[in-house]
N, C-alpha and C positions, 0 to 999 in steps of 0.2 A: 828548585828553579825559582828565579827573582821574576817576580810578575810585575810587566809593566804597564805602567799609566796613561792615560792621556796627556798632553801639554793644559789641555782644557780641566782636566780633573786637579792638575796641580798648581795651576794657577787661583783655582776654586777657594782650594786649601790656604795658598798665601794670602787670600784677601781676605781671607774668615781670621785668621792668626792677626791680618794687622789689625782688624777691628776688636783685638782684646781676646780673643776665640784661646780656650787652652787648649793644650793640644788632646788632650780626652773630648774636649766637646765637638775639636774639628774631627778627628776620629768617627766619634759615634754619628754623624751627622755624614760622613762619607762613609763611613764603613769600611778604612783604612788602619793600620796599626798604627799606634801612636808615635814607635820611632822609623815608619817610613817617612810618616810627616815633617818629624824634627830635622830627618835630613835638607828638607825642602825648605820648611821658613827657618833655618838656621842664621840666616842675615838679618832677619827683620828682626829690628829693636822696637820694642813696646815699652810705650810711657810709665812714669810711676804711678799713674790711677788706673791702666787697663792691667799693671804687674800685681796691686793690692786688691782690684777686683776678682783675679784669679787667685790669691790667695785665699782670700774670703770664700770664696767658691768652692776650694779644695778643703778650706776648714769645714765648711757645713756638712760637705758631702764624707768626710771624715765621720762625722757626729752622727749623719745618717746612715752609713755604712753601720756603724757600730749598733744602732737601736735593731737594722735587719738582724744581724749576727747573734742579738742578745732575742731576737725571737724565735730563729729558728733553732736557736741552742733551748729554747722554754721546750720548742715543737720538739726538736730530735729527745730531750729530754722527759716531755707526756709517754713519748711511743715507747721510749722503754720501759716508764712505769706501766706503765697499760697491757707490755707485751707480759712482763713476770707479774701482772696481778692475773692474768689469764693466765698463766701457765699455773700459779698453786690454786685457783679457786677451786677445781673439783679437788682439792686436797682435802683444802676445809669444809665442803659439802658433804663427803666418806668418811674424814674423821669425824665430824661433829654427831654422825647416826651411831655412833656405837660411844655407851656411858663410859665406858673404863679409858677412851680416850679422852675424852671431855676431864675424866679426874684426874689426867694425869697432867695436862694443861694446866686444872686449877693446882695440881701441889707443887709445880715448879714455880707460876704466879706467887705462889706465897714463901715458898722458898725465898724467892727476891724481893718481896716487896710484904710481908707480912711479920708482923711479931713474934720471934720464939720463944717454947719450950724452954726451960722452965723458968726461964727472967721473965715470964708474961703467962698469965694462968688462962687465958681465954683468947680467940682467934680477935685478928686487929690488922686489919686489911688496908690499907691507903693507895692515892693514886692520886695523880689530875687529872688524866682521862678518862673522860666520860664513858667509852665504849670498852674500857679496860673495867672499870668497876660494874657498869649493866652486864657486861660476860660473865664475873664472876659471881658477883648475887644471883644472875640469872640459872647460874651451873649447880650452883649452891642448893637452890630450892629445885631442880630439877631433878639432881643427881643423887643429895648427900640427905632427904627429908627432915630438913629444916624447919624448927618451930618458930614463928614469928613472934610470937611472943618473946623472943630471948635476940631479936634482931633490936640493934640503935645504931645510928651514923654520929660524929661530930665532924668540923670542917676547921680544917688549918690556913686560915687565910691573910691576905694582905689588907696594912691599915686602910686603904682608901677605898676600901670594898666594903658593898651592903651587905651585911650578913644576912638580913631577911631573907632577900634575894636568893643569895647565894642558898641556904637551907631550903626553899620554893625549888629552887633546879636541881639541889641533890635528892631531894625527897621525890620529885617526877623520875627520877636515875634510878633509884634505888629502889623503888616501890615502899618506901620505907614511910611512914605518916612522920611529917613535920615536928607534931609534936614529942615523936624521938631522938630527935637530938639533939646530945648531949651538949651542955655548955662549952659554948666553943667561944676561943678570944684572939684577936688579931695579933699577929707576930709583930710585938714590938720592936723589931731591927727594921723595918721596914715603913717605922715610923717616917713623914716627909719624904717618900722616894714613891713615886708614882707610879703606877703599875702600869707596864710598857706592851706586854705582852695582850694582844686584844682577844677576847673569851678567854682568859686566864681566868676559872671558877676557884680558885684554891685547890687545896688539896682533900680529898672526900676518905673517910676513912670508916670503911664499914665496922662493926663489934656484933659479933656473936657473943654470949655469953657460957661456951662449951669448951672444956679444956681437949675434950673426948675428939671432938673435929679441930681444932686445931691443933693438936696433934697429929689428926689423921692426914690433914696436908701436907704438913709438917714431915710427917714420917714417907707418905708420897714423894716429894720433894728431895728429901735425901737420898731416899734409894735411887733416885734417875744418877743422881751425882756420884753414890756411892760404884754402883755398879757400872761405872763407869772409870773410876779410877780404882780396879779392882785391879786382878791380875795381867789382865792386856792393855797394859799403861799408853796403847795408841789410841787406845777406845773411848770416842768424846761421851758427852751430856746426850748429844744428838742420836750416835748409833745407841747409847743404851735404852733410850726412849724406847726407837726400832725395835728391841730385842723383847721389852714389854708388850710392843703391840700385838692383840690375836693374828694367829697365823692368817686367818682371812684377810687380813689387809696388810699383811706382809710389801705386797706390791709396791705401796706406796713410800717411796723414799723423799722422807722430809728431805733429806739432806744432800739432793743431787740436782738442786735447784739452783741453775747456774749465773752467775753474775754475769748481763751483756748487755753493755755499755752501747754497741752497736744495734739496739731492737728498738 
């Protein structure tokens, strides 16, 4: 049903319109839809300075529209990080209490991101992240009884970086003394190109001096990959992990951790 007006309430609206008024602002200010309105001041012609002030008007609120839209897409996009860091954290709390999960962690880590067998006689670890390499030195001497004595770091970094520095924050990372490491030298292709990236520490690259453990990651590492592309060729990296895990923690499925967009 079409609801009607007063003559006073639309006359309201034409006097706000000739005074330059768009019609969203004579809308929200009556609390009218904007093309009831249009029907009513559809005669009234507006000058070329009240037509460019409503331009103007629609431009800004353009620009403000979009800065809301760009925050509550930050906000819709915190809630879902927030909801799936809750949803694995007692993952990582039940894996982390039991060592043969922790080594199974570090032999995939190195898998990807470590030097092998037998082009490399000794374990050779890299990373940029900080919490990527404190994991693993940390698991290292936890898990695998590591002699410190056979621990050194060097750092692969960019020209316009202080290597002081830089060795100061790997050596607090690493628990490693400063003065183990190794001579390290700026990537020369990076000569004249400014480092853009803000806390970019370079690349940290821990050394063991043991063939015997890195291998043993090494060989960790493969077996998740291996037995995974074994005879049930649908069977990932992920369920083969599962199938290593003890039966007591059977329960927990890495890998049913579902991607929602909407949390």
């Amino acid at each position: 049903m079409l609801k009607h007006y007063p003559n006073k309430t639309k006359q309201m609206a034409r006097n706000l319109r000739a005074k330059g008024w768009s019609l969203g602002e004579v809308g929200l200010k009556l609390s009218i839809p904007k093309n009831t309105i249009r029907g009513w001041v559809k005669d009234i012609r507006l000058t070329q300075e009240q037509i460019k002030r409503i331009k103007e008007k629609e431009l800004f609120s353009r620009a403000a529209g979009r800065l809301i839209a760009a925050r509550l897409l930050r906000e819709k996009m915190g809630s879902w990080e927030r909801g799936i860091r809750k949803n694995t954290a007692h993952l990582v709390k039940s894996a982390l209490q039991n060592p043969k999960i922790t080594k199974l962690i570090c032999g995939i880590l190195y898998l990807c991101e470590g030097a092998k067998y037998p082009a490399s006689r000794y374990l050779y670890f890299g990373n940029s992240d900080p919490q990527i390499i404190r994991f693993f030195i940390g698991s290292l001497r936890k898990h695998f009884n590591i002699d410190e004595n056979k621990l050194r770091f060097d750092i692969c970094y960019r020209w316009d970086q202080d290597y002081n520095k830089l060795r100061a924050f790997w050596s607090r990372i690493t628990g490693i003394p400063p003065i183990k490491c190794l001579n390290s030298k700026p990537d020369i292709r990076t000569k004249g190109k400014p480092t853009l990236r803000e806390n970019y520490r370079g690349v940290c690259r821990v050394i063991y001096y043991s063939v015997d453990l890195q291998f043993e990651l090494q060989s960790i590492g493969e077996a998740i990959i291996k037995s995974g592309a074994g005879g049930d060729r649908t069977l990932d990296p992920l369920h083969a992990m599962q199938m290593l895990i003890p039966a007591e923690l059977q329960p927990l499925k890495f890998y049913d951790i579902k991607f929602d967009p909407e949390r």
